[in-house]
PDB file of N, CA, C and O in Angstrom:
ATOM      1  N   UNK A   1     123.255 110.493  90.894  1.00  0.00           N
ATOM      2  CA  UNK A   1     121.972 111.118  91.121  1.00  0.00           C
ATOM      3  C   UNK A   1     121.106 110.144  91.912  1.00  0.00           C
ATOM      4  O   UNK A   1     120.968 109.009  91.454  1.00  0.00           O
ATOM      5  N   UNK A   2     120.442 110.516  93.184  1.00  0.00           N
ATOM      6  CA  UNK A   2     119.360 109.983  93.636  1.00  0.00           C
ATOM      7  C   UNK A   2     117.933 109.974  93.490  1.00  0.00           C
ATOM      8  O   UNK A   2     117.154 110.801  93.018  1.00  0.00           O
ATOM      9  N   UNK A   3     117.799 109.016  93.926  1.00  0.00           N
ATOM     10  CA  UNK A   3     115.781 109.149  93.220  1.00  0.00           C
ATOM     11  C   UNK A   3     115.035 109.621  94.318  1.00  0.00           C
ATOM     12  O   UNK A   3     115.204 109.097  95.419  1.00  0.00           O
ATOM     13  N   UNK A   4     113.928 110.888  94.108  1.00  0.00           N
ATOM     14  CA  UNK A   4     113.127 111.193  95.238  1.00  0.00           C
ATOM     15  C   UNK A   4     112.694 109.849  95.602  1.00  0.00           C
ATOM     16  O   UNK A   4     112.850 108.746  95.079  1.00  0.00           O
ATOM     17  N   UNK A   5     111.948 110.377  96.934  1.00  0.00           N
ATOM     18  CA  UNK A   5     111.101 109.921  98.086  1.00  0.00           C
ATOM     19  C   UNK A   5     109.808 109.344  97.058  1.00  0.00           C
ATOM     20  O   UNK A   5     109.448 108.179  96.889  1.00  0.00           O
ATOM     21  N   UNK A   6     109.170 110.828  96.342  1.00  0.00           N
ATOM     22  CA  UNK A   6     108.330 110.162  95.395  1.00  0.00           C
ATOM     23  C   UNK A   6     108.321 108.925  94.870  1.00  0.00           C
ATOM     24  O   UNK A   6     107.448 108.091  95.110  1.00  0.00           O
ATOM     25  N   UNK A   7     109.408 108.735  94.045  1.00  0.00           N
ATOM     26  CA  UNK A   7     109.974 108.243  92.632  1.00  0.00           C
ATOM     27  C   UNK A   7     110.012 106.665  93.716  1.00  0.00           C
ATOM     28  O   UNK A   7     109.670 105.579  93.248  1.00  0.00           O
ATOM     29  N   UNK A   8     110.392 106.799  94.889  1.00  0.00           N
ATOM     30  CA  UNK A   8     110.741 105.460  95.333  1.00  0.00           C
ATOM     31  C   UNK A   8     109.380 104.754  95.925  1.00  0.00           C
ATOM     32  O   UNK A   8     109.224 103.534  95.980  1.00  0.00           O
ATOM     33  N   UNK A   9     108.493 105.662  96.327  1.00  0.00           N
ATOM     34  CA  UNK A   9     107.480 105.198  97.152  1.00  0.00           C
ATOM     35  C   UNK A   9     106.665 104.788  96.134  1.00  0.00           C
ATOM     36  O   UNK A   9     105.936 103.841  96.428  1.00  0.00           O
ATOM     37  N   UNK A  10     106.541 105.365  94.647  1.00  0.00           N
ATOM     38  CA  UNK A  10     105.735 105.066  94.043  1.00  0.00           C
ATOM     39  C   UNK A  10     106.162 103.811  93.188  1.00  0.00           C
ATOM     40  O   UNK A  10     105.496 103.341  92.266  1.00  0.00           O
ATOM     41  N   UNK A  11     107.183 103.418  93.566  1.00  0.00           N
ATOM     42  CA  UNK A  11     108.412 101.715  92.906  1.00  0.00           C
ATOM     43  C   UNK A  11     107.705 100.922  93.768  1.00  0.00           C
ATOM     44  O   UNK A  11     107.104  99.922  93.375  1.00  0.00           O
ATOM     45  N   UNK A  12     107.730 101.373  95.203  1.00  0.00           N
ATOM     46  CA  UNK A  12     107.419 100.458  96.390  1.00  0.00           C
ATOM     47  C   UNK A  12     106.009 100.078  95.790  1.00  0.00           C
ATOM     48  O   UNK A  12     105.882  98.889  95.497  1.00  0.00           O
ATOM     49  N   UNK A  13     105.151 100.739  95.611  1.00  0.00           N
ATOM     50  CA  UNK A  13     103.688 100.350  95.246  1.00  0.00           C
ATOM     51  C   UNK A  13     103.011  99.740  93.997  1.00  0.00           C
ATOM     52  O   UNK A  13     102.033  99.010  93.834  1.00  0.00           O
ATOM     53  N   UNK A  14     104.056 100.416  93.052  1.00  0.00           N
ATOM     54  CA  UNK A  14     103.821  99.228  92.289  1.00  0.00           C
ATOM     55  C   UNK A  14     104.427  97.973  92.299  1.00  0.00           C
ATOM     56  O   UNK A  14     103.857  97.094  91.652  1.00  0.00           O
ATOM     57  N   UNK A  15     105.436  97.699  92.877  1.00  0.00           N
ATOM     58  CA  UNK A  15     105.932  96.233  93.198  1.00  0.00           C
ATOM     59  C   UNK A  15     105.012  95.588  94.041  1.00  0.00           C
ATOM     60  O   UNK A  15     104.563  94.505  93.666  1.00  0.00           O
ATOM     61  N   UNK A  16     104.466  96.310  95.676  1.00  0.00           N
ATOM     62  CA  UNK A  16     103.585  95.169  95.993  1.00  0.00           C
ATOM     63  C   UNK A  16     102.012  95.223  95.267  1.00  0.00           C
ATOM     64  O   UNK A  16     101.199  94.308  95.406  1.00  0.00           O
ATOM     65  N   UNK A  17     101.779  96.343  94.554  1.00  0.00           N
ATOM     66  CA  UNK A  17     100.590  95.975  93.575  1.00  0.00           C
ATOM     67  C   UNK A  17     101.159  95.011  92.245  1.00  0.00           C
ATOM     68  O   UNK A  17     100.463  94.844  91.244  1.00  0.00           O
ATOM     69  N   UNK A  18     101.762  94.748  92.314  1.00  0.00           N
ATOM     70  CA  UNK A  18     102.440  94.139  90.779  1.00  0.00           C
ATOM     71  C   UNK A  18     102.402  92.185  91.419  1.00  0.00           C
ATOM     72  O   UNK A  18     101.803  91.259  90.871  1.00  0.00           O
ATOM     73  N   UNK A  19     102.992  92.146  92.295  1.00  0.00           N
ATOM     74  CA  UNK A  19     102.930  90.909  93.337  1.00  0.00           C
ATOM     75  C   UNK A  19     101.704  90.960  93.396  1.00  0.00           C
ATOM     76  O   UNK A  19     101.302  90.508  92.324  1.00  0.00           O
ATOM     77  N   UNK A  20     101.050  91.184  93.881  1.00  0.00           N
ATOM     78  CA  UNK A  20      99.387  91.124  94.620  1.00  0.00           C
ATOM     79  C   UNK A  20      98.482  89.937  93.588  1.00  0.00           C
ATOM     80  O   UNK A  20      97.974  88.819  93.683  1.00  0.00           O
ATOM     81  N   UNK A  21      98.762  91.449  92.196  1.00  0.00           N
ATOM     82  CA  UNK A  21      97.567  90.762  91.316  1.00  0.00           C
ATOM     83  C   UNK A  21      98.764  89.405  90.505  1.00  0.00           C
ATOM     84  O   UNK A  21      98.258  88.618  89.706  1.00  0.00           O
ATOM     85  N   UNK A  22     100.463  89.290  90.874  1.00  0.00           N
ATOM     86  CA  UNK A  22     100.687  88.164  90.081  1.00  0.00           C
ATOM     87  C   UNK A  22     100.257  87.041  90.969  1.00  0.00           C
ATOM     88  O   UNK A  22      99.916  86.005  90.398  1.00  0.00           O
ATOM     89  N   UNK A  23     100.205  87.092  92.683  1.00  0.00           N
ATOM     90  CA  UNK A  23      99.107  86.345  92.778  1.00  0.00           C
ATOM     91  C   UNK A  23      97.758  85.954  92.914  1.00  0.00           C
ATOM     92  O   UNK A  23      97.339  84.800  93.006  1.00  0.00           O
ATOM     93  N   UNK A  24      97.147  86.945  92.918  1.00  0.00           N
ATOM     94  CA  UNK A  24      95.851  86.488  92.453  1.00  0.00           C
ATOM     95  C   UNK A  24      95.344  86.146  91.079  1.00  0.00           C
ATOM     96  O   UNK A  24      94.154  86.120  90.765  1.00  0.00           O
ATOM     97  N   UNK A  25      96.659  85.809  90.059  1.00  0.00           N
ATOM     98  CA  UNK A  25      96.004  85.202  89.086  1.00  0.00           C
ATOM     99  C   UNK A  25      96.921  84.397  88.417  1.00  0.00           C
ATOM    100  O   UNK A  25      97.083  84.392  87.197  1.00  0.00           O
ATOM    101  N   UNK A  26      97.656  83.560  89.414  1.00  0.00           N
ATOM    102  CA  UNK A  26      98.461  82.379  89.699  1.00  0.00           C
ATOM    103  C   UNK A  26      97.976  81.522  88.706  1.00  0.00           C
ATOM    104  O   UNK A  26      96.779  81.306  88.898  1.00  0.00           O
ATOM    105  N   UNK A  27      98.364  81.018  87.843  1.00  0.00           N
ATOM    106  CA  UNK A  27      97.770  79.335  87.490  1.00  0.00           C
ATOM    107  C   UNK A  27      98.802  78.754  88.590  1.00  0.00           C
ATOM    108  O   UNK A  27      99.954  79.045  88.913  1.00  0.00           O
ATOM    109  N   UNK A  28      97.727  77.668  89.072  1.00  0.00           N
ATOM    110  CA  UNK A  28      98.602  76.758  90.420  1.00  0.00           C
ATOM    111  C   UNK A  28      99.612  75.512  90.072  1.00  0.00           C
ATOM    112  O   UNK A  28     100.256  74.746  90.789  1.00  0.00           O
ATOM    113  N   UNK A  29      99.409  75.700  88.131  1.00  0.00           N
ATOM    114  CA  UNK A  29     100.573  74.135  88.019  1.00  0.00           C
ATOM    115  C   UNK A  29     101.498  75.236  87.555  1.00  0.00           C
ATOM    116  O   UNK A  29     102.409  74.606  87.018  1.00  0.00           O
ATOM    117  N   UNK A  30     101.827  76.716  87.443  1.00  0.00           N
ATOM    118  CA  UNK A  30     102.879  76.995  87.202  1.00  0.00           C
ATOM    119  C   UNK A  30     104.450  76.955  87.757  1.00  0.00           C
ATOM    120  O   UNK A  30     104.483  77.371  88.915  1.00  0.00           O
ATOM    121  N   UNK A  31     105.349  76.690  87.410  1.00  0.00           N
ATOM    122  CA  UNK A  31     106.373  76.679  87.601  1.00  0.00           C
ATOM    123  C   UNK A  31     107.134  78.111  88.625  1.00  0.00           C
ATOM    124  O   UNK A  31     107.975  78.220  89.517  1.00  0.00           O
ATOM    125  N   UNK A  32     106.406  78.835  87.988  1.00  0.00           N
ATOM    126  CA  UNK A  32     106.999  79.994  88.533  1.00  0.00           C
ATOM    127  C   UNK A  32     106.724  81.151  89.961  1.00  0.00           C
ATOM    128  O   UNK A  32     107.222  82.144  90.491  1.00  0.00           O
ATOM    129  N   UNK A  33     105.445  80.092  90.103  1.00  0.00           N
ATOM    130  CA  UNK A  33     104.942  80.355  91.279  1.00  0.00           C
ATOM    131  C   UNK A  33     105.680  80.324  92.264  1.00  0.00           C
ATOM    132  O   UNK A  33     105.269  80.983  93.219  1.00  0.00           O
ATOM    133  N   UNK A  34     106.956  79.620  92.438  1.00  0.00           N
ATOM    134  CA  UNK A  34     107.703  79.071  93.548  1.00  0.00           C
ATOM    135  C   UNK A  34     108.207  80.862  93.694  1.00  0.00           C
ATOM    136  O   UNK A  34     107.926  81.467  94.729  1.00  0.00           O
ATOM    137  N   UNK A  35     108.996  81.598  92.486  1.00  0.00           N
ATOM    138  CA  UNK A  35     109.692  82.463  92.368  1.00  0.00           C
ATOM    139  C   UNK A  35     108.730  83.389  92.939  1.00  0.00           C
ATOM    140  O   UNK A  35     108.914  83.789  94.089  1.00  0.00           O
ATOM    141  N   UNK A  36     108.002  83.669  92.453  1.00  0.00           N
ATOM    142  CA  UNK A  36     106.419  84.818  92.905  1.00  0.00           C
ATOM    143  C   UNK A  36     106.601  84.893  94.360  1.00  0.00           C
ATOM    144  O   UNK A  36     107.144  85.682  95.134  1.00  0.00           O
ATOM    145  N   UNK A  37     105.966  83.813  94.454  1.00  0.00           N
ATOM    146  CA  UNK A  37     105.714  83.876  96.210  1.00  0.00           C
ATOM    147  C   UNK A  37     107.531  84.023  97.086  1.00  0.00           C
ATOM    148  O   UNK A  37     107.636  84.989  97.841  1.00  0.00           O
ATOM    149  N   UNK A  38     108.424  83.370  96.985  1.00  0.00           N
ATOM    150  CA  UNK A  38     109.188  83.641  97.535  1.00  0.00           C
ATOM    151  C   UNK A  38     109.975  85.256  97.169  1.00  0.00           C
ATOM    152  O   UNK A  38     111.098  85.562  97.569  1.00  0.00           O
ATOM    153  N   UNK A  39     109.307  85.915  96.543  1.00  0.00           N
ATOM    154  CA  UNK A  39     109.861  87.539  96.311  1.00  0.00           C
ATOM    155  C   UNK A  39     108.894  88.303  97.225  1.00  0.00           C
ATOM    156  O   UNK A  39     109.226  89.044  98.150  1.00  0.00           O
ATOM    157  N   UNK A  40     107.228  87.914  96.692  1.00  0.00           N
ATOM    158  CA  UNK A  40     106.657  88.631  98.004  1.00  0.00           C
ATOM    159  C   UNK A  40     107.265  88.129  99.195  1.00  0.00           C
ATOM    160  O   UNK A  40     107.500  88.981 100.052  1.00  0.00           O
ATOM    161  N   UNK A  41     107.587  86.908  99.459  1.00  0.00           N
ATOM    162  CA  UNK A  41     108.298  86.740 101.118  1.00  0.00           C
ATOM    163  C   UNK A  41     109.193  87.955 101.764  1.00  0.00           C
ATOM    164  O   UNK A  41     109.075  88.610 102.800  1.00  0.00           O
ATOM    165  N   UNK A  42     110.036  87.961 100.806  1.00  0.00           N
ATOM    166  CA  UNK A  42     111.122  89.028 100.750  1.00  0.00           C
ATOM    167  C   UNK A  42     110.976  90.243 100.845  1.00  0.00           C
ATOM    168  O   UNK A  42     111.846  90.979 101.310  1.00  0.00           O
ATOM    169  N   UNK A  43     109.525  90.752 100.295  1.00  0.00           N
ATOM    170  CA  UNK A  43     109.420  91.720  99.868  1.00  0.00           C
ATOM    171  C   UNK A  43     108.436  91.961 101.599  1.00  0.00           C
ATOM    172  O   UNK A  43     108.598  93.065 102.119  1.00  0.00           O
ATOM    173  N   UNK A  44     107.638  91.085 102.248  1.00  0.00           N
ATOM    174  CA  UNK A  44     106.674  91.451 103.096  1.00  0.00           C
ATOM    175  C   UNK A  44     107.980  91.605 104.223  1.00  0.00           C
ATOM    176  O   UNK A  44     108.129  92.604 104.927  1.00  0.00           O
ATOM    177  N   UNK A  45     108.885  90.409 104.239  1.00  0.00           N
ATOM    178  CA  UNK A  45     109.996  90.894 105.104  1.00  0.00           C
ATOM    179  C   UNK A  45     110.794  91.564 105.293  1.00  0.00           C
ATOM    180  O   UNK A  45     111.268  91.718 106.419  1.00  0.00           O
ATOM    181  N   UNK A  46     111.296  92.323 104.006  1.00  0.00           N
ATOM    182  CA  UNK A  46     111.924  93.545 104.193  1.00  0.00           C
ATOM    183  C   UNK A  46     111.030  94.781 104.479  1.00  0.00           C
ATOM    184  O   UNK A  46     111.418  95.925 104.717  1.00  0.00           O
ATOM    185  N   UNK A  47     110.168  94.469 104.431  1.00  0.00           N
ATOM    186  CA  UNK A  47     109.195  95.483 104.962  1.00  0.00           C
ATOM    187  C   UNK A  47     108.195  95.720 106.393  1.00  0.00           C
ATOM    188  O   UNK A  47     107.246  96.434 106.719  1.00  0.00           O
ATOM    189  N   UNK A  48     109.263  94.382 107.153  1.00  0.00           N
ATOM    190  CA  UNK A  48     108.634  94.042 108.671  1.00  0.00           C
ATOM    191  C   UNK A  48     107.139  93.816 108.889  1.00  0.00           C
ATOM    192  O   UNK A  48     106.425  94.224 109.805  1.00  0.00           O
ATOM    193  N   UNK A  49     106.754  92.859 107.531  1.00  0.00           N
ATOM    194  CA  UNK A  49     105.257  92.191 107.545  1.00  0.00           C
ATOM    195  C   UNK A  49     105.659  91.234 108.183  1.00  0.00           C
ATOM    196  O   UNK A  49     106.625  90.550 107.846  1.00  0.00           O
ATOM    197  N   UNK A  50     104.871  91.030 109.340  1.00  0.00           N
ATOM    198  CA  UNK A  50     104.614  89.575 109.881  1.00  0.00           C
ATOM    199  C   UNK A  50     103.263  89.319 110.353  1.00  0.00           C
ATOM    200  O   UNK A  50     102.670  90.370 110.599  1.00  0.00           O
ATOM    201  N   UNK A  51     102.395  87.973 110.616  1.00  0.00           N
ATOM    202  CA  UNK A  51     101.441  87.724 110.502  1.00  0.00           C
ATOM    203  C   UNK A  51     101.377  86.730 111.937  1.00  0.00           C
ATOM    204  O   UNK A  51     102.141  85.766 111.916  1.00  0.00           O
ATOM    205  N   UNK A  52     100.953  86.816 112.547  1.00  0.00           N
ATOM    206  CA  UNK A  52     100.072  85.728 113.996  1.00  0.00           C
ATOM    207  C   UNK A  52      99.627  84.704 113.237  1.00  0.00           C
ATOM    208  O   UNK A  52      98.920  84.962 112.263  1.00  0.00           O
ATOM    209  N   UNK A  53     100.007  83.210 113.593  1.00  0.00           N
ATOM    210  CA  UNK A  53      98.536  82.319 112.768  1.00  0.00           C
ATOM    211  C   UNK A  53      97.425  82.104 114.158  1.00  0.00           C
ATOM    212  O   UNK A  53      97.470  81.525 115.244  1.00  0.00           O
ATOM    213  N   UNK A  54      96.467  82.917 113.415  1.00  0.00           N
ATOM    214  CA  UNK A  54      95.519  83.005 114.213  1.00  0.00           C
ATOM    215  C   UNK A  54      94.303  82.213 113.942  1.00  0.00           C
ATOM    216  O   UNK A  54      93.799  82.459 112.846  1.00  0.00           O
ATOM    217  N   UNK A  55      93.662  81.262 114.711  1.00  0.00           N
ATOM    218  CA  UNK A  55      92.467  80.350 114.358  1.00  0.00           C
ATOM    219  C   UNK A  55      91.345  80.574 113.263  1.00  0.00           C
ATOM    220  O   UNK A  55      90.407  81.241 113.700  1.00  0.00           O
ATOM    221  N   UNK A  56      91.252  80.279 112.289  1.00  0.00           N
ATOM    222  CA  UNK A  56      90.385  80.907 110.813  1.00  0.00           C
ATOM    223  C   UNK A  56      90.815  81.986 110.612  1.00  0.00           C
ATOM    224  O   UNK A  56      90.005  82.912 110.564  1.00  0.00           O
ATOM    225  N   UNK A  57      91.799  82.173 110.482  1.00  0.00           N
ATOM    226  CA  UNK A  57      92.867  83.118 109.378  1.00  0.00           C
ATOM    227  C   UNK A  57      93.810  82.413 108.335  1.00  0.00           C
ATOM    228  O   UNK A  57      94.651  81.627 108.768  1.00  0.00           O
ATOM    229  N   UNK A  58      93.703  82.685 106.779  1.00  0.00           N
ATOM    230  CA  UNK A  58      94.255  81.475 106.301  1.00  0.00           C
ATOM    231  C   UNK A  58      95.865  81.502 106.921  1.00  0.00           C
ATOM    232  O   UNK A  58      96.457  80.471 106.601  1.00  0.00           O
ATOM    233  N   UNK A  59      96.702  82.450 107.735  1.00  0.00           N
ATOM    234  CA  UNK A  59      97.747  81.886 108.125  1.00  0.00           C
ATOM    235  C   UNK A  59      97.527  80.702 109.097  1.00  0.00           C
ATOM    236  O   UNK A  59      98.254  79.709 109.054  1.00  0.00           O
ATOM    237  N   UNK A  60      96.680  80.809 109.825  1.00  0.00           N
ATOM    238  CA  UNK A  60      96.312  79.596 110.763  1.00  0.00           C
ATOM    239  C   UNK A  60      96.233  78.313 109.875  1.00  0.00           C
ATOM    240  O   UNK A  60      96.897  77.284 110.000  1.00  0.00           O
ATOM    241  N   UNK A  61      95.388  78.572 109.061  1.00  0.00           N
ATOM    242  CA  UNK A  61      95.213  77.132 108.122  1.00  0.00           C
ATOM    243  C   UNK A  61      96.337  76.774 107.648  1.00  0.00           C
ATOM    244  O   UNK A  61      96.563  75.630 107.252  1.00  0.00           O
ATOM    245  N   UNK A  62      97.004  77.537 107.639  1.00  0.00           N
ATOM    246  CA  UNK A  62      98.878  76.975 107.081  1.00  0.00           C
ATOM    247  C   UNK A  62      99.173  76.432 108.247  1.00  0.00           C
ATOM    248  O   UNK A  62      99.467  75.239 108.320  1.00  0.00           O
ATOM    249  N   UNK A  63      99.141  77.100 109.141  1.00  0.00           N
ATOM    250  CA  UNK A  63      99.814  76.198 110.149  1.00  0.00           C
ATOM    251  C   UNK A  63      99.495  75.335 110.874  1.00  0.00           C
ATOM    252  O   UNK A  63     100.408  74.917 111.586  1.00  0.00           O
ATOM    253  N   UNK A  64      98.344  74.783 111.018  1.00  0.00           N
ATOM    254  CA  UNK A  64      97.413  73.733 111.014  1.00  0.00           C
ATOM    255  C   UNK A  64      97.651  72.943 110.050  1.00  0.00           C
ATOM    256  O   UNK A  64      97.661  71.778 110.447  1.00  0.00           O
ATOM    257  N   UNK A  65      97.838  73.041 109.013  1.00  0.00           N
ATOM    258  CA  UNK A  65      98.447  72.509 107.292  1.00  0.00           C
ATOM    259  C   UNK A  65      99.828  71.963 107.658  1.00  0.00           C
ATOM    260  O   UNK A  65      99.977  70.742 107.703  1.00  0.00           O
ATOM    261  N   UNK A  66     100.809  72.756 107.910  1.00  0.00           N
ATOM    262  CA  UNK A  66     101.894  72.268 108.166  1.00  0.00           C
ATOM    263  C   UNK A  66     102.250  71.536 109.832  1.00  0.00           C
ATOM    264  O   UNK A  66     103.279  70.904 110.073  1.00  0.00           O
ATOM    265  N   UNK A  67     101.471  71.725 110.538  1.00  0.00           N
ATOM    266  CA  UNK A  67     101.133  70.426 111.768  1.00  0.00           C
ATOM    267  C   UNK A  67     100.831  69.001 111.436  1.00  0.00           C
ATOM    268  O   UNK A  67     100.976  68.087 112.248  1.00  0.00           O
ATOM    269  N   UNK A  68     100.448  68.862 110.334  1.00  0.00           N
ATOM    270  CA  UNK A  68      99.968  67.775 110.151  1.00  0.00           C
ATOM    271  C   UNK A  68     100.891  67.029 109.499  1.00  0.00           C
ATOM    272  O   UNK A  68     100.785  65.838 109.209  1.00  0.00           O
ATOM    273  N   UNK A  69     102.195  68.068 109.177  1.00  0.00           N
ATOM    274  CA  UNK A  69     104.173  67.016 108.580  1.00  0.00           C
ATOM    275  C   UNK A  69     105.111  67.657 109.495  1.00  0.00           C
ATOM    276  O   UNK A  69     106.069  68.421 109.380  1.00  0.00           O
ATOM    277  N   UNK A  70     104.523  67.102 110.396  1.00  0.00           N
ATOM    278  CA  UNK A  70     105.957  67.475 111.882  1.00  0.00           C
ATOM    279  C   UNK A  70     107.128  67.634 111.266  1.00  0.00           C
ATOM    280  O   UNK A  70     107.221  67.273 110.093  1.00  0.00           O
ATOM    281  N   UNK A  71     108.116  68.141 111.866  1.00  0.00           N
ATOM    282  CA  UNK A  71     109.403  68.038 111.511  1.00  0.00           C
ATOM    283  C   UNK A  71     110.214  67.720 112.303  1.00  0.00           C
ATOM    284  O   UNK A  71     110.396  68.376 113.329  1.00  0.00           O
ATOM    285  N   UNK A  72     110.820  66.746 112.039  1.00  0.00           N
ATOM    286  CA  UNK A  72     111.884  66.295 113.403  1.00  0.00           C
ATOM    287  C   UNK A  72     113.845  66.237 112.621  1.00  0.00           C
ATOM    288  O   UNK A  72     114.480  65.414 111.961  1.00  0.00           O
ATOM    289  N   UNK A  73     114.081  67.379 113.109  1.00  0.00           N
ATOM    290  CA  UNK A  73     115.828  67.377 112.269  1.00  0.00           C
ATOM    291  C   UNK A  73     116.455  66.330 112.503  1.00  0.00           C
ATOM    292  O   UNK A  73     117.455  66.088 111.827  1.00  0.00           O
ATOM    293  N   UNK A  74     116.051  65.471 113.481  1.00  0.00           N
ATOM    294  CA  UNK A  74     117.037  64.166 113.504  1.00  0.00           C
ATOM    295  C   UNK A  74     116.756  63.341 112.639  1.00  0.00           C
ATOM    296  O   UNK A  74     117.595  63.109 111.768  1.00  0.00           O
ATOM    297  N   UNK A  75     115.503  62.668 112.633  1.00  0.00           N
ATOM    298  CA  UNK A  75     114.860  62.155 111.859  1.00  0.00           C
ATOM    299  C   UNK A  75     115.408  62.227 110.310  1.00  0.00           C
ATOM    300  O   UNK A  75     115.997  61.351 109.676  1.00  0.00           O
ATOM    301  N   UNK A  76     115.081  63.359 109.963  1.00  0.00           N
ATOM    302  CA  UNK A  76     115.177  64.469 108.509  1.00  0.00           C
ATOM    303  C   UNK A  76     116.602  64.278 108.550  1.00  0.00           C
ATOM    304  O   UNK A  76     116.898  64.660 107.418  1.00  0.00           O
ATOM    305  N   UNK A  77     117.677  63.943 109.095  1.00  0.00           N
ATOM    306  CA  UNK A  77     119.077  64.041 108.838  1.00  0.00           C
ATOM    307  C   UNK A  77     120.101  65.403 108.591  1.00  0.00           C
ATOM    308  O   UNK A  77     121.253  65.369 108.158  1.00  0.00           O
ATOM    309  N   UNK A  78     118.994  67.089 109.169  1.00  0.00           N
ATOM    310  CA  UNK A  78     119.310  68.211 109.486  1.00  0.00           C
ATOM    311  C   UNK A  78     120.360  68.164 110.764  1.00  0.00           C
ATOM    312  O   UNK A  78     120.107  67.532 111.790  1.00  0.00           O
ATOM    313  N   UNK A  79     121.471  68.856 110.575  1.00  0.00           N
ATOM    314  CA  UNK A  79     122.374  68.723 111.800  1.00  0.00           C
ATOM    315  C   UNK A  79     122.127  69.960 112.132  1.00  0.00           C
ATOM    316  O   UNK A  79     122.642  70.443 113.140  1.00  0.00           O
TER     317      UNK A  79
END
C-alpha cells in the first residue's frame, strides 16, 4: 500500500517544522546538535535548498567565518 500525496506532504512539513523549532531551541553545548543540523543539511538538500553567501546574510557571515581557516589539502595532508 502507498501513502497519498496528502499523507506525504504533510510528513514533509512536519519534519522541516520539527527541524526548525529543534533548532531554534538548540542548547549550543549539546552533543547532538552535530546530528540536528547535519539532517536539516540533508533534508534542505534533498530538497534543492541552496543559499548564495551574500554580504550580511548570516550565510555570508559563515563564509567570511570560514575565510578566516583557509584550507589548503596539501598542507592538511588531503590527497
Amino acid at each position: 500500500m502507498s501513502a497519498s500525496k496528502k499523507a506525504l506532504g504533510d510528513l514533509h512539513t512536519a519534519l522541516a517544522k520539527t527541524l526548525k523549532d529543534a533548532i531554534d531551541t538548540m542548547d549550543m553545548s549539546d552533543k547532538g546538535n552535530a546530528a540536528i543540523l547535519n539532517v536539516a543539511r540533508q533534508f534542505l538538500k534533498d530538497n534543492g535548498i541552496e543559499a548564495v553567501p551574500a554580504e550580511g546574510s548570516p550565510t555570508g557571515a559563515l563564509a567570511a567565518k570560514l575565510n578566516e581557516y583557509p584550507f589548503d589539502p596539501q598542507a592538511d595532508g588531503v590527497h
